[in-house]
C-alpha positions as CSV (number, residue, x, y, z in Angstrom):
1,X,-44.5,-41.4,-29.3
2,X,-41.9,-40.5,-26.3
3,X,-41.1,-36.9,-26.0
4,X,-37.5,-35.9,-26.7
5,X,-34.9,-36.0,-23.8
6,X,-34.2,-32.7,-22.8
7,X,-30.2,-32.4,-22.7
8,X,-28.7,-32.1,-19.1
9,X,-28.0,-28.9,-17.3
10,X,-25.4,-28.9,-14.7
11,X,-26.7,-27.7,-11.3
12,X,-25.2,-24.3,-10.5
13,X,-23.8,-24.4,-7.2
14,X,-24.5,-21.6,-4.4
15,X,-22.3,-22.5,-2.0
16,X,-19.9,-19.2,-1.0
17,X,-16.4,-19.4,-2.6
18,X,-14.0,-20.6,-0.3
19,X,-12.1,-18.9,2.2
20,X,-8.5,-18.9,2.4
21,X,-6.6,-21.5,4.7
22,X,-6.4,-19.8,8.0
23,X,-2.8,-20.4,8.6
24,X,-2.2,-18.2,5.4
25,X,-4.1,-15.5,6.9
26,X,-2.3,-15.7,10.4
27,X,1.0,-16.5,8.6
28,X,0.3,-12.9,6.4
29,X,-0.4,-10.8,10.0
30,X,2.8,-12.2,12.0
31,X,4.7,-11.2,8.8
32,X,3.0,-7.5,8.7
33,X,3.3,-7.2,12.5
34,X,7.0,-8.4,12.6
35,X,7.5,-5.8,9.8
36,X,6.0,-3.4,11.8
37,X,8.4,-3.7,15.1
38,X,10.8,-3.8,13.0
39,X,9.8,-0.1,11.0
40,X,9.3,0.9,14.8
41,X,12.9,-0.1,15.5
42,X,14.9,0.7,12.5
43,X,16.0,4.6,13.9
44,X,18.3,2.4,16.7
45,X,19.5,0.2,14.1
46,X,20.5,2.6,11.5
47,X,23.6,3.7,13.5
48,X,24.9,-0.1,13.9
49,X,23.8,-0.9,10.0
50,X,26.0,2.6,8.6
51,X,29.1,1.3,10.7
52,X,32.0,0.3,8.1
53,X,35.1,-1.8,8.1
54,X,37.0,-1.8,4.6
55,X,39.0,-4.8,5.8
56,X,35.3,-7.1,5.8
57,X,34.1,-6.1,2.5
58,X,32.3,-8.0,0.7
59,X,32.4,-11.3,2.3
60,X,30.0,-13.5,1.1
61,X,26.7,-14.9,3.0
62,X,27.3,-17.2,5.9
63,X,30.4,-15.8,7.1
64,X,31.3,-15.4,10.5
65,X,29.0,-12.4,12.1
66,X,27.8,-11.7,8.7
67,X,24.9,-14.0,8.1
68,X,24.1,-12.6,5.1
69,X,27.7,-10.9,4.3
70,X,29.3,-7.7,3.7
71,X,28.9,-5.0,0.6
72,X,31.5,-3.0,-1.0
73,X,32.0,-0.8,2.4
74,X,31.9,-4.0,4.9
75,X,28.8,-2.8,6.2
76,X,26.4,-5.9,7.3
77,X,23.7,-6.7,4.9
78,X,21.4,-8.3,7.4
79,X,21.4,-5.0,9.6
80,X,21.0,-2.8,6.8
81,X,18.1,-5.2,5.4
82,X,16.7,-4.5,8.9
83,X,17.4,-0.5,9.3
84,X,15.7,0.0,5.7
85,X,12.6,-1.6,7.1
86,X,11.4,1.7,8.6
87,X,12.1,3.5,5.3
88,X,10.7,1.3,3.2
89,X,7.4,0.7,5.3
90,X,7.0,4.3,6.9
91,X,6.5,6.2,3.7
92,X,3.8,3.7,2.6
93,X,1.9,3.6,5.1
94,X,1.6,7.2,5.2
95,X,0.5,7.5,1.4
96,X,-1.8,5.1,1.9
97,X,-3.7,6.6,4.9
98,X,-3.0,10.0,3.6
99,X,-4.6,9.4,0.3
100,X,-7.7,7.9,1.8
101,X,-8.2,10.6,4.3
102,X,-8.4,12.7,1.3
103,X,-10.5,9.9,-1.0
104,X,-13.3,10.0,1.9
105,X,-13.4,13.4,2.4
106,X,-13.8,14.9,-1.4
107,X,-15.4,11.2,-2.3
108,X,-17.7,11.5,-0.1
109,X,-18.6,15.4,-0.8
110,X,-19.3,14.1,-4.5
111,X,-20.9,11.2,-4.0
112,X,-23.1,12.7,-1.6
113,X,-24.0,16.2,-2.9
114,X,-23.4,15.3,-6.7
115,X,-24.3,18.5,-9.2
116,X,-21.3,21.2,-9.4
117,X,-19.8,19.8,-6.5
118,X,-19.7,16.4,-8.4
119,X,-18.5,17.8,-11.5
120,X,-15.7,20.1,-10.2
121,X,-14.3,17.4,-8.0
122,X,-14.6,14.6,-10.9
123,X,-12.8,17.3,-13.3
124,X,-9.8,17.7,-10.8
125,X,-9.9,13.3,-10.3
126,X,-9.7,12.9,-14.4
127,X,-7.0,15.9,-14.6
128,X,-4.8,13.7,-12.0
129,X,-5.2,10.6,-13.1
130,X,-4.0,11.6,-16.5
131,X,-0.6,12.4,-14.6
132,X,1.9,9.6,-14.9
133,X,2.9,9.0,-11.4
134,X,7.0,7.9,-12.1
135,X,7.3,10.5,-14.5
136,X,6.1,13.2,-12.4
137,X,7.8,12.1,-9.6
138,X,11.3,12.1,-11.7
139,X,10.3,15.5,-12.8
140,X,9.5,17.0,-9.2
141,X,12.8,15.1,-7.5
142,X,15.0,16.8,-10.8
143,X,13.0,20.3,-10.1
144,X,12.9,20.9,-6.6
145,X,15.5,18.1,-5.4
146,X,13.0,16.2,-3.4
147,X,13.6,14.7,-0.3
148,X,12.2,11.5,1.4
149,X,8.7,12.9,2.7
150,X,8.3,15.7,-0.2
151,X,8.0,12.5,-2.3
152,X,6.1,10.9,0.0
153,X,3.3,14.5,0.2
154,X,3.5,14.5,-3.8
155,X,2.5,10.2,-3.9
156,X,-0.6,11.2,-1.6
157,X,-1.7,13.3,-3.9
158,X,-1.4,11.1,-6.9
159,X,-2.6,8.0,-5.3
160,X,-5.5,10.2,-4.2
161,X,-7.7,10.2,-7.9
162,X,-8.5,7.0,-7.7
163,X,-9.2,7.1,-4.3
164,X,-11.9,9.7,-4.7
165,X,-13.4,7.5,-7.3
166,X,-13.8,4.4,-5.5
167,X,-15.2,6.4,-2.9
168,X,-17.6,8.5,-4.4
169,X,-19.1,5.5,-6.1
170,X,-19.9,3.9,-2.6
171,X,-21.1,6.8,-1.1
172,X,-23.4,6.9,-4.3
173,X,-24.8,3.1,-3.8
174,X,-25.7,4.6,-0.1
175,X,-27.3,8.4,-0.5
176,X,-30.9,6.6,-1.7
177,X,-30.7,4.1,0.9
178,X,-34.0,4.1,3.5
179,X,-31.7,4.9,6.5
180,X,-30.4,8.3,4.6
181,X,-33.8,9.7,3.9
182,X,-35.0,9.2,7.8
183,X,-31.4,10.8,8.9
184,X,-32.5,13.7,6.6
185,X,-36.2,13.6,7.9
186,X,-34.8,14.3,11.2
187,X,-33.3,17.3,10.0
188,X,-29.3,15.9,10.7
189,X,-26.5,18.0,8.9
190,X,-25.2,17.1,5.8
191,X,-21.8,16.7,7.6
192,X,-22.8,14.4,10.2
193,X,-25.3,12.1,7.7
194,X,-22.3,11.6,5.0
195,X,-19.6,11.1,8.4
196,X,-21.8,9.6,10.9
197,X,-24.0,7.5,8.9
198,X,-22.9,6.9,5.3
199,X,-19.0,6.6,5.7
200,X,-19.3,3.6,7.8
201,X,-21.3,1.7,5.8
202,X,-18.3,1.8,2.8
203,X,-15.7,0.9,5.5
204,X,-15.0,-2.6,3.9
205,X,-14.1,-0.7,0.5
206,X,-12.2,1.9,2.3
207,X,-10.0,-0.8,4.6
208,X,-9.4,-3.0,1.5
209,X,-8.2,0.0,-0.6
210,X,-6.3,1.3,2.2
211,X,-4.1,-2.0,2.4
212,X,-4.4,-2.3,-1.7
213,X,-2.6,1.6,-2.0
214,X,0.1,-0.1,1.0
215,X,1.4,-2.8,-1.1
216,X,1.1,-0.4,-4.4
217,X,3.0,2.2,-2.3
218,X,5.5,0.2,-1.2
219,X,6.4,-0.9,-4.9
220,X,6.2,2.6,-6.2
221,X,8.3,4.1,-3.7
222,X,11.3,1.7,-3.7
223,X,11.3,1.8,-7.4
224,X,11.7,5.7,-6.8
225,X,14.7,4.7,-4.3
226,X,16.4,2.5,-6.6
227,X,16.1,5.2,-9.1
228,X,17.8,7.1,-6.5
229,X,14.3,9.5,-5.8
230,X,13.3,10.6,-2.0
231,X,16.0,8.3,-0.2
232,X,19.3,9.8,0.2
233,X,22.6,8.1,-0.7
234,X,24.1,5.7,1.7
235,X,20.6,5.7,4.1
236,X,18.9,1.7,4.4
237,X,16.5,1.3,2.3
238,X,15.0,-1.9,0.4
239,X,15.0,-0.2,-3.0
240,X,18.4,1.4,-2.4
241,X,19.7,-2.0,-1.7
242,X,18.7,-3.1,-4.6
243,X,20.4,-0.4,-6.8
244,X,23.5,-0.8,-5.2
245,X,23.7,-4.5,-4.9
246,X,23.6,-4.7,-9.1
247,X,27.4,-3.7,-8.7
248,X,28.2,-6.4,-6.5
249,X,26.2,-9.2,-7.6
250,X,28.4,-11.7,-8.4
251,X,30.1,-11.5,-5.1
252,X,27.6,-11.3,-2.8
253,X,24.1,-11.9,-4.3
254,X,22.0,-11.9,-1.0
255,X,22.3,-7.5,-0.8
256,X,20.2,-7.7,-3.9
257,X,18.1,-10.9,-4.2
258,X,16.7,-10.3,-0.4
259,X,15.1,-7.1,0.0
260,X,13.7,-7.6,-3.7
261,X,12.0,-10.9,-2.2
262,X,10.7,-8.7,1.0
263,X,9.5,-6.2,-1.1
264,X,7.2,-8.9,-3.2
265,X,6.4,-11.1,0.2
266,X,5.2,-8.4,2.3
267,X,3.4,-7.0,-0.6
268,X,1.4,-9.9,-1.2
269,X,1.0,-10.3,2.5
270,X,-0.4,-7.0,2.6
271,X,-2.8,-7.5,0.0
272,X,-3.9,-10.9,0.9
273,X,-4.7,-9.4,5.0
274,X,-6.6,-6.6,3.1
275,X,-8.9,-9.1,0.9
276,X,-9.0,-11.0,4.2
277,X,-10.4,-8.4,6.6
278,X,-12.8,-7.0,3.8
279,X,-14.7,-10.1,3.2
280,X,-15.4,-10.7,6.8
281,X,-16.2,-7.0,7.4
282,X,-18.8,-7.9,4.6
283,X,-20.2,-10.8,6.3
284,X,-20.6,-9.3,9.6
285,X,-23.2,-7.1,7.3
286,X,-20.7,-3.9,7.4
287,X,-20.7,-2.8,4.0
């Protein structure tokens, strides 16, 4: 009597997921970098951008010197695309960096010392996070009238929360590890065993969050300019563009259509780079 065919398992393979194509990679980093010239040189572009002629308004895309046309004051879309870059890409980057700075230094207090100083930190994370960040934002800019960097200082400190979280559970995984209980043999500080030691060994979670809360920045804070939040009337800026370009969308469609496609390219960009230089931090055993 034959025994009974056992049914076929498919092998599991082990091989690591695949990478992304490298040109994809480059193609995301000579985006970011032109970007960033660009948010470097936007102060001597905003005087050329703001210059109006009534007599070229609204001229549609193509036209002579106006590659991408006029709005309602005759002022060229392309250089005010251009001039915004520094708005829109300044503030980000500071709330992003800002919030980490922040996220590593009371993450890292929790994670590390745990108890009270655990507790009291995780009590003012949950209290924040409950915050909704647009409507505190509209609230703040209708209180106090906030200006461009007052909304960017209140962002850092909502964006923060989560932060601390993501932190504090990294700094967690490490406090047990072998190399923690030989810096504490030798009698190190706290400070310089959770700084020296500890922090570096999350810097993979902490790069790919700080290039996560850029592209999330970037969003939030031209949705807060086309609400007409933090950026002042008339100044270049990608989400200002796109709140005044609903009035003149049938004429010229291009002062709407491309800063809204910038804003979603170079957020994917950014958060594309960020997966990037995280997974290779990881294999270069950084983590």
């Amino acid at each position: 009597m034959t025994a009974p065919a056992l049914p076929r398992t498919r092998a599991i393979s082990l091989k690591p997921a695949r990478r992304r194509p490298d040109w994809l990679v480059a193609a995301c980093a000579i985006l970011l970098g032109i970007v960033a010239l660009l948010a470097l040189a936007s102060p001597f572009l905003v005087g050329p951008a703001s210059e109006q002629s009534i007599l070229d308004a609204l001229l549609p895309p193509g036209s002579p010197g106006h590659l991408l046309g006029t709005d309602e004051l005759g002022r060229d879309i392309l250089l005010l695309t251009l001039a915004g870059t520094g708005s829109a890409v300044a503030g980000p980057a500071v709330i992003a960096v800002g919030s980490m700075v922040l996220a590593v230094i009371f993450g890292t207090l929790a994670g590390y010392f745990g108890g009270i100083t655990d507790g009291v930190i995780g009590r003012i994370v949950d209290v924040l996070l409950s915050l909704p960040v647009m409507l505190v934002a509209i609230v703040v800019a209708g209180i106090f009238g906030a200006g461009y960097w007052v909304t960017v200082a209140m962002l850092i400190v909502l964006f923060c929360p989560s932060d601390i979280r993501i932190v504090r559970a990294g700094v967690t995984e490490q406090a047990p590890r072998p190399y923690v209980e030989a810096a504490q043999m030798l009698s190190l500080s706290p400070l310089r065993i959770m700084y020296r030691h500890i922090v570096p060994n999350v810097w993979p979670l902490i790069l790919t969050n700080v290039m996560l809360n850029l592209g999330i920045a970037l969003v939030t804070l031209s949705s807060l300019s086309f609400l007409g939040i933090g950026v002042a009337p008339g100044t270049p800026d990608w989400g200002r563009q796109i709140a005044d370009g609903r009035s003149v969308m049938a004429d010229n469609p291009a002062m709407l259509l491309v800063p809204a496609i910038l804003i979603v390219i170079v957020t994917m960009a950014i958060n594309l780079l960020g997966d990037h230089l995280g997974e290779r931090l990881r294999e270069r055993g950084i983590q």
